[in-house]
Every structure is written in C-alpha cells, then in structure tokens.
C-alpha positions as CSV (number, residue, x, y, z in Angstrom):
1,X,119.6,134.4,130.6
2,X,120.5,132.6,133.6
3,X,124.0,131.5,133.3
4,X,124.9,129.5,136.2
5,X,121.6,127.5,135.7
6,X,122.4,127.1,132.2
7,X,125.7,126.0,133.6
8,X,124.3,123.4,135.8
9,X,122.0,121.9,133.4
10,X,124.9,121.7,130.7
11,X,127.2,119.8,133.6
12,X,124.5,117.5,134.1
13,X,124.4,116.4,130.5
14,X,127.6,115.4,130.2
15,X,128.4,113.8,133.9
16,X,130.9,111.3,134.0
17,X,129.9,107.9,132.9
18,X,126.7,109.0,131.0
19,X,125.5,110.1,128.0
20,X,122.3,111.1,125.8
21,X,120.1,108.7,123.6
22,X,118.6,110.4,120.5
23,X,115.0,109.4,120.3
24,X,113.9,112.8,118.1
25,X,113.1,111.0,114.8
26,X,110.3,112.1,112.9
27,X,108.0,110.2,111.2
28,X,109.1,110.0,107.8
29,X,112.6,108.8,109.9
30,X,110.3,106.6,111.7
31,X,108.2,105.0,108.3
32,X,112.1,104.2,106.7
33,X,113.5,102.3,110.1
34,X,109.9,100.8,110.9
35,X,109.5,99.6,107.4
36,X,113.2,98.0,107.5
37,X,111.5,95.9,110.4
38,X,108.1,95.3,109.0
39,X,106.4,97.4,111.7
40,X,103.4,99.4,110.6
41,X,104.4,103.4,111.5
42,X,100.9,104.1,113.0
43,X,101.6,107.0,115.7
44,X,100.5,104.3,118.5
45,X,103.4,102.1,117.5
46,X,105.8,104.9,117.8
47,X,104.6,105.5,121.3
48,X,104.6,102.2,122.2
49,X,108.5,101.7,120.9
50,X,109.2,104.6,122.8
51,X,107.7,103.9,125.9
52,X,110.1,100.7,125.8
53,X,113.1,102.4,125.1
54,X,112.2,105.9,128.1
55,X,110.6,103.1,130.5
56,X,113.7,100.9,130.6
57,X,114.6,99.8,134.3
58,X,117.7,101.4,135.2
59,X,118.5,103.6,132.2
60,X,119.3,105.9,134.2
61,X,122.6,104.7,135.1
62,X,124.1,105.2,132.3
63,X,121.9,108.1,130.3
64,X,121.9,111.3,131.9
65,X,119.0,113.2,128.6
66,X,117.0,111.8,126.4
67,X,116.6,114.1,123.1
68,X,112.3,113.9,122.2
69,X,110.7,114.8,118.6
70,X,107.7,117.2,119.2
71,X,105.5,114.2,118.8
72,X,107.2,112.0,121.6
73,X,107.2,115.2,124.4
74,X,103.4,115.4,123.7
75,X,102.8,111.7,124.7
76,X,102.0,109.8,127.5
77,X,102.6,106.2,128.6
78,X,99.6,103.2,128.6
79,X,99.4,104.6,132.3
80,X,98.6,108.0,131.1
81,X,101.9,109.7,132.6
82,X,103.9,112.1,130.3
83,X,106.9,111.0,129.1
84,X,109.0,113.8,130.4
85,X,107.5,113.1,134.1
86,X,108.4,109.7,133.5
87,X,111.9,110.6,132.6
88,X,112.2,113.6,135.3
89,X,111.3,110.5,138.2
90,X,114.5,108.6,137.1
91,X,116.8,111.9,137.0
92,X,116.9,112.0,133.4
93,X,116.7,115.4,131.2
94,X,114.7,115.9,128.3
95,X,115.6,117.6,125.3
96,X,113.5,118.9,122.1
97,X,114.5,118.6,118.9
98,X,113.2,122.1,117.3
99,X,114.8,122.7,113.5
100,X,112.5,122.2,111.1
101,X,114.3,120.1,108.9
102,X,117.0,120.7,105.7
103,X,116.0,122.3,102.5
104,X,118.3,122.4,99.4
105,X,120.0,125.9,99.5
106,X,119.4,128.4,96.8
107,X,122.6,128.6,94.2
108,X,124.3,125.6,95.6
109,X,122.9,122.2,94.1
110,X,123.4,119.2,96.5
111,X,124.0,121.2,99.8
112,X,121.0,122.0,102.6
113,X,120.3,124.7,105.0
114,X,118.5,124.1,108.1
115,X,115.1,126.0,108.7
116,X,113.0,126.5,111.9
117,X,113.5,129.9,112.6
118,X,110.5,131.6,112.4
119,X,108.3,131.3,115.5
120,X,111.0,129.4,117.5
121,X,111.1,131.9,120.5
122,X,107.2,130.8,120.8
123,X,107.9,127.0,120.3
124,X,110.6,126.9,122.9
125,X,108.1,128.5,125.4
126,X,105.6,126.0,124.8
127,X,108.2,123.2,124.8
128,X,109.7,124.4,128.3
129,X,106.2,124.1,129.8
130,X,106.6,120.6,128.5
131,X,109.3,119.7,130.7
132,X,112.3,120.4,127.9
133,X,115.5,121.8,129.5
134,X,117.7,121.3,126.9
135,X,117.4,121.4,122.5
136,X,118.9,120.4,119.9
137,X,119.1,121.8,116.3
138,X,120.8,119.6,113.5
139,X,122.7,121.5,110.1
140,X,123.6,119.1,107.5
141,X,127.3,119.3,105.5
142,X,127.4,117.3,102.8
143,X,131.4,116.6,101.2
144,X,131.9,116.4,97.3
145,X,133.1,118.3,94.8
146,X,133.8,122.1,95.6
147,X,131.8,121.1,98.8
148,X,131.1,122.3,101.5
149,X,131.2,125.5,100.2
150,X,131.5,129.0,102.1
151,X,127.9,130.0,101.8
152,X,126.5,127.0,103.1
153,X,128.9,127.0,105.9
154,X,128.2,129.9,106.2
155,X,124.1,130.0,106.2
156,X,124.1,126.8,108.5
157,X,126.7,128.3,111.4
158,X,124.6,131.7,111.5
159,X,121.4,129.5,111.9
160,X,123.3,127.1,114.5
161,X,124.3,130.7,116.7
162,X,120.6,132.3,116.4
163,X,118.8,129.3,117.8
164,X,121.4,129.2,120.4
165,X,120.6,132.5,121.6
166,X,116.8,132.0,121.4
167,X,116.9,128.6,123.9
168,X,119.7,130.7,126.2
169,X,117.4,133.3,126.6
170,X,114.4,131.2,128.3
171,X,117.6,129.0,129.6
172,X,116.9,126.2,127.8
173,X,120.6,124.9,126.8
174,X,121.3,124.5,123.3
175,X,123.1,121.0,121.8
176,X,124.9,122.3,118.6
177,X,125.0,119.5,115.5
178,X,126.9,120.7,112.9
179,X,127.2,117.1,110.9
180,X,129.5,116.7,108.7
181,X,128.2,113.3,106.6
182,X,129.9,110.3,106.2
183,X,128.1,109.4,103.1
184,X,130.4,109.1,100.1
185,X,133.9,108.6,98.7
186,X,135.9,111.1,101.1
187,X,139.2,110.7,102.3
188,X,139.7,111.4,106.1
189,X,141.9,114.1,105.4
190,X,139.2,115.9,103.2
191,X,136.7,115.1,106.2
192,X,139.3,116.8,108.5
193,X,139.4,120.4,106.2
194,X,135.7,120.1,106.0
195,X,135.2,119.7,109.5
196,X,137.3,122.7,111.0
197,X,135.7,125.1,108.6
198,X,132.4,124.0,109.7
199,X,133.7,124.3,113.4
200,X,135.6,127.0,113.4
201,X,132.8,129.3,111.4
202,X,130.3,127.7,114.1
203,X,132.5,128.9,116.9
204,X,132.5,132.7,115.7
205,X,128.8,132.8,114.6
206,X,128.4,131.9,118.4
207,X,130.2,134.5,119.5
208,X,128.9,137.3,117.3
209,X,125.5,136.4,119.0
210,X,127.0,136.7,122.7
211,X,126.3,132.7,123.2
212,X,127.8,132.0,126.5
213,X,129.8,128.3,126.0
214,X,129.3,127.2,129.1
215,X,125.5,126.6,128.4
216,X,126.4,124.7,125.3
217,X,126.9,121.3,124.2
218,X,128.4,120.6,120.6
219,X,127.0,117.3,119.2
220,X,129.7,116.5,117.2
221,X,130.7,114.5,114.0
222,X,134.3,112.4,114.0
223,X,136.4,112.4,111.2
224,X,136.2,109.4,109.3
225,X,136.6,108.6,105.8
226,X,133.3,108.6,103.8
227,X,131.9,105.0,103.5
228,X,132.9,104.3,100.1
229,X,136.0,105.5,100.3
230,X,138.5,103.5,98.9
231,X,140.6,103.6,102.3
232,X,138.6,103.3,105.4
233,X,139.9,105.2,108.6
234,X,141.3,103.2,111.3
235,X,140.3,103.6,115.1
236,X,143.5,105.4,116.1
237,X,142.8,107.5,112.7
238,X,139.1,108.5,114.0
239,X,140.6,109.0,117.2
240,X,143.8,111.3,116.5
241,X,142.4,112.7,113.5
242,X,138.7,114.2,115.2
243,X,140.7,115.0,118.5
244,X,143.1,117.1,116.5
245,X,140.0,119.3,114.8
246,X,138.7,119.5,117.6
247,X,141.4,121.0,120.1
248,X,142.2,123.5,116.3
249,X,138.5,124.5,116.3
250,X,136.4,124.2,119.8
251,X,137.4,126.9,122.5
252,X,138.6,125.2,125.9
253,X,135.4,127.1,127.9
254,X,132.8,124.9,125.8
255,X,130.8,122.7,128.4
256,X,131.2,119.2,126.9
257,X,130.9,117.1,123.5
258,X,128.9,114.5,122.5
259,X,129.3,112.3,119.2
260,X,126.6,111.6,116.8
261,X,126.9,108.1,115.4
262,X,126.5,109.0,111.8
263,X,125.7,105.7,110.6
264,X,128.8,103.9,111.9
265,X,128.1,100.0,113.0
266,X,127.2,100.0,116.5
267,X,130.4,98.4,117.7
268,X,132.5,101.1,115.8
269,X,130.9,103.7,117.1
270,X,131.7,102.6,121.1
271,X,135.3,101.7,119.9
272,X,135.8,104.9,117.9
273,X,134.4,107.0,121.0
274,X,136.5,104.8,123.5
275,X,139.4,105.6,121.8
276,X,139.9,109.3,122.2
277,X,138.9,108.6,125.3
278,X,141.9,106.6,126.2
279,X,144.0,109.4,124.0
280,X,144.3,111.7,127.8
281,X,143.3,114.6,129.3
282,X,141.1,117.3,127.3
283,X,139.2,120.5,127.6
284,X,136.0,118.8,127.6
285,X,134.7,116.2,128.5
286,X,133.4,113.5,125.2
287,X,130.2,111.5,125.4
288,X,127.8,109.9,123.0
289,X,124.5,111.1,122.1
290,X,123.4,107.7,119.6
291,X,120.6,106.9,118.0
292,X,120.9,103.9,115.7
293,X,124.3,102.4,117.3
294,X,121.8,102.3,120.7
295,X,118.7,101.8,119.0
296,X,119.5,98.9,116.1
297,X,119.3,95.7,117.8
298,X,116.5,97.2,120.7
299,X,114.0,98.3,117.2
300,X,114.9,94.4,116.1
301,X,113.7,92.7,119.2
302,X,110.9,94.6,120.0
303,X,109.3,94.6,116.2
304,X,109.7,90.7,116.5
305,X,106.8,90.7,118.8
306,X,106.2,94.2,121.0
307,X,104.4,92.6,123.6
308,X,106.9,90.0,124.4
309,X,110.3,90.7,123.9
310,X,109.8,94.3,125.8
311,X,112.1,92.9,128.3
312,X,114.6,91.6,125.8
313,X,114.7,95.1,123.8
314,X,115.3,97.0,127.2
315,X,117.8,94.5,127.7
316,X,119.6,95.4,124.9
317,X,119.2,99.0,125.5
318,X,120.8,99.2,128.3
319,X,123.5,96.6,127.0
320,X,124.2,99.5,124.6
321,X,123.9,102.3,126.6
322,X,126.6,100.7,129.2
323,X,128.8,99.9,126.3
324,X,129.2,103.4,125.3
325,X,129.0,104.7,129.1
326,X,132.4,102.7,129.3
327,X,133.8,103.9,126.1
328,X,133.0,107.6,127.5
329,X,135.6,106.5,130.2
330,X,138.0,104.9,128.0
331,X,137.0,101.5,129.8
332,X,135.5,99.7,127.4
333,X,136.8,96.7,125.4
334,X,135.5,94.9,122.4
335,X,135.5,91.7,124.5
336,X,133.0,93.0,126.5
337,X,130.5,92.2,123.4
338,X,131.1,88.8,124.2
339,X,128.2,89.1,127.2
340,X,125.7,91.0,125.1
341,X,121.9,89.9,125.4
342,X,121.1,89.6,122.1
C-alpha cells in the first residue's frame, strides 16, 4: 500500500469546485430508468447513452471521476477508444463499482447485506489494468421498525472495511457508501440515530482493518426525513442535522465526502448540498457524487431522439454538473435555475 499515492488520488477526487457523476448502474437499474423513457435497454443503447454523458465537451470542468459499472469500463466509443482513455485525455478519474449487489440477510426480514467478496482481490487487479483508480462499494440501511438493527450494521460495516483494505492494497482508493434510505415514513431525528450508528460502526470496522483514511472517500447519505413522512425536513434541517452526524461520527483525517442523491429532486439535492456548504469551515471537504439529480433531465433529452438532441443532453449535463459544482462552494442559488437549457 502506497499511501502518499493513495493520498494523491483521494485529493484529486474531491478538488475544489468538482465532483463525481455516478454512471455504475447495472442493467436491471438500466431496464427500470430506460423503460421510464421508452428506450429499449439493448447493451448498444447503454453505450451509446453513456458515450453522451463521458464524451461531453468540457465536463471536465466541473467533474473530477466518473464511477463505471463493469459493463461501461469494458466499452469503447463509435471511434473504438475505451472509455477510461477517453476520460483519462480530459483529466478525469475513473472508478469501478465492484459489490455484487444486496441480498436479504439471514434472521433479519427486510434488511440487506452487501456481497462481492469472494474473488474481489482478483477483480480489482483486472479492473486496475482497465484504467480504474478508484472503487466504490454500496451497503444498503433500510429504517423501520426495530431497524436498522445491530447485526446488519454490523455485517454491512465489516464488509464496507474488508473491501477497503483489498482496493488499498493494489492502491486503488476506496469510496465508502454506507446509505441510509430515504424510503419511508421516518422522522429526521430517527434518520439522524440511524445514521451515526451506521457511521460510527463503519469508522471502527475501518480501523480494525488498518484502513488508512487518507485514501478514503465516504459517499455519504444526508439526514432527511423519509419521503412519506408526515413532516418533511427543511434545507437548514438537512444541512444542520447531516453536518452534526457527521462531525459526531467521521474522524477529522478522512480525505473528503461526497453525497449520494438518494432520490431527492434534482434541485433539492444542489440546494441541500449548498447549504452545508455555506454552514463554514469543516474537516473535510463535501462534494456530490449524483446520479439521477445529474442524470434526469440528460436520460429525457437524449431518449427523445439519441441522434439529435446529443448536444441538448450534454447541455444539460453539464448545466447540472455546474449547478452542483457551485453548491460544493456554497455559491449556488436557486435563481441560477432560471438559465437552465432544458
């Protein structure tokens, strides 16, 4: 383990001004958000969506990683160029999604455990060659009754700290997600216990597996009242309420956060992350790392017609992407949504 590279690369992730775009979906992800758009989810359509969204002009002013599924690294452009060359010419990073997906945990109904352990040192070998320099591993935390509970806290932190170890020990760096859904009747208060558990249990299964926090990014949820909640958070609640779990639960030498949208509107997901921006100084610095609140209105304009609003869709890409560039900053405004392209 290289630490000062690991270093570097985690500091490039999270420079000031940029961000990442989550563009890891797999294709059962892919068939439900195609469908939505009446797009047929043939693996050429996926490459040709994505080759719109990697090949936008001047992404790279705002993006600083792009996170890949296993299918997407493997691809190539019509020009028969890989995807990761393309992104490595504009300065861009790309990362590798690598769990294997959820599956309901034994003796707990209605919560999940992440798999993807076995033969992951191999797979991150093979994905390195591919250009990767940085992964990502998702856990899922669901909130209801007697939920989460300590074993699948538990199960999901100790998976979260192995795969760390396994990408710091070819110096690949690790992106942490830990979500904590948004789905259901939750208060923000019961979102806020839920989330420093989850945190704090992270944190230490970390550390038990010496994973050095300088090579780490935590892809963070916010706390935020579930979505049919009969009380919906504020954006000084989000703000104060995911800033406070987060300066009880994430030591000060961490490299950086990102947010995960979590199926927040597009708009409240900038605002939310512009916010705690604005809140002052912190340990680390807090960035986005989207998928639909980039990706919504750029899937819309390209499924109209693929050929022919490529333009448009980049457009809006980048629209998006500079949006949440600004609310990384604390500079952005919800007047600025007044000069969107689409």
């Amino acid at each position: 383990m290289d630490e000062r590279k690991l270093s570097q690369v985690a500091k490039q992730m999270i420079v000031s001004g940029k961000g990442l775009i989550a563009a890891d979906e797999s294709a059962g992800t892919c068939q439900k958000r195609f469908d939505a758009v009446g797009v047929p989810c043939t693996e050429e359509n996926r490459r040709a969506y994505r080759q719109t969204l990697l090949m936008a002009p001047g992404i790279e002013e705002y993006v600083s990683g792009v996170i890949l599924h296993d299918e997407t690294i493997r691809q190539e452009t019509s020009d028969g160029e890989s995807f990761a060359a393309v992104l490595e010419k504009k300065g861009i990073l790309s990362g590798i999604k690598v769990d294997a997906g959820t599956k309901d945990l034994a003796l707990h109904p209605d919560e999940k455990v992440t798999e993807g352990l076995d033969g992951l040192r191999e797979r991150l070998v093979e994905y390195k060659t591919l250009g990767a320099q940085f992964a990502k591993w998702r856990a899922v935390i669901t909130i209801g009754k007697d939920m989460p509970s300590g074993a699948c806290i538990h199960a999901n932190a100790h998976a979260l700290a192995r795969y760390a170890a396994l990408c710091q020990e070819i110096d690949i760096v690790p992106i942490i997600e830990p979500e904590v859904l948004i789905d259901g009747e939750h208060s923000i208060e019961q979102c806020y216990e839920a989330s420093a558990a989850v945190l704090k249990k992270t944190f230490d299964e970390l550390a038990g597996q010496d994973v050095a926090l300088g090579g780490v990014i935590l892809k963070a949820s916010m706390v935020i009242a579930g979505k049919k909640a009969a009380k919906q958070s504020s954006i000084e609640e989000v703000a104060t309420q995911t800033i406070k779990v987060l300066k009880e639960s994430v030591p000060a030498n961490l490299a950086g956060i990102v947010f995960l949208s979590g199926g927040q509107g597009d708009e409240q997901a900038t605002e939310n992350l512009n916010a705690m921006n604005k809140s002052g100084k912190l340990p680390w610095p807090l960035s986005f790392s989207y998928s639909r609140a980039i990706q919504n209105p750029v899937l819309k304009l390209w499924a109209e017609n693929p050929s022919a609003n490529m333009g448009s869709a980049q457009a809006a890409l980048l629209f998006r992407s500079k949006m949440n560039s600004l609310a990384s900053q604390g500079k952005y405004s919800s007047e600025m949504e007044k000069t969107r392209p689409y």
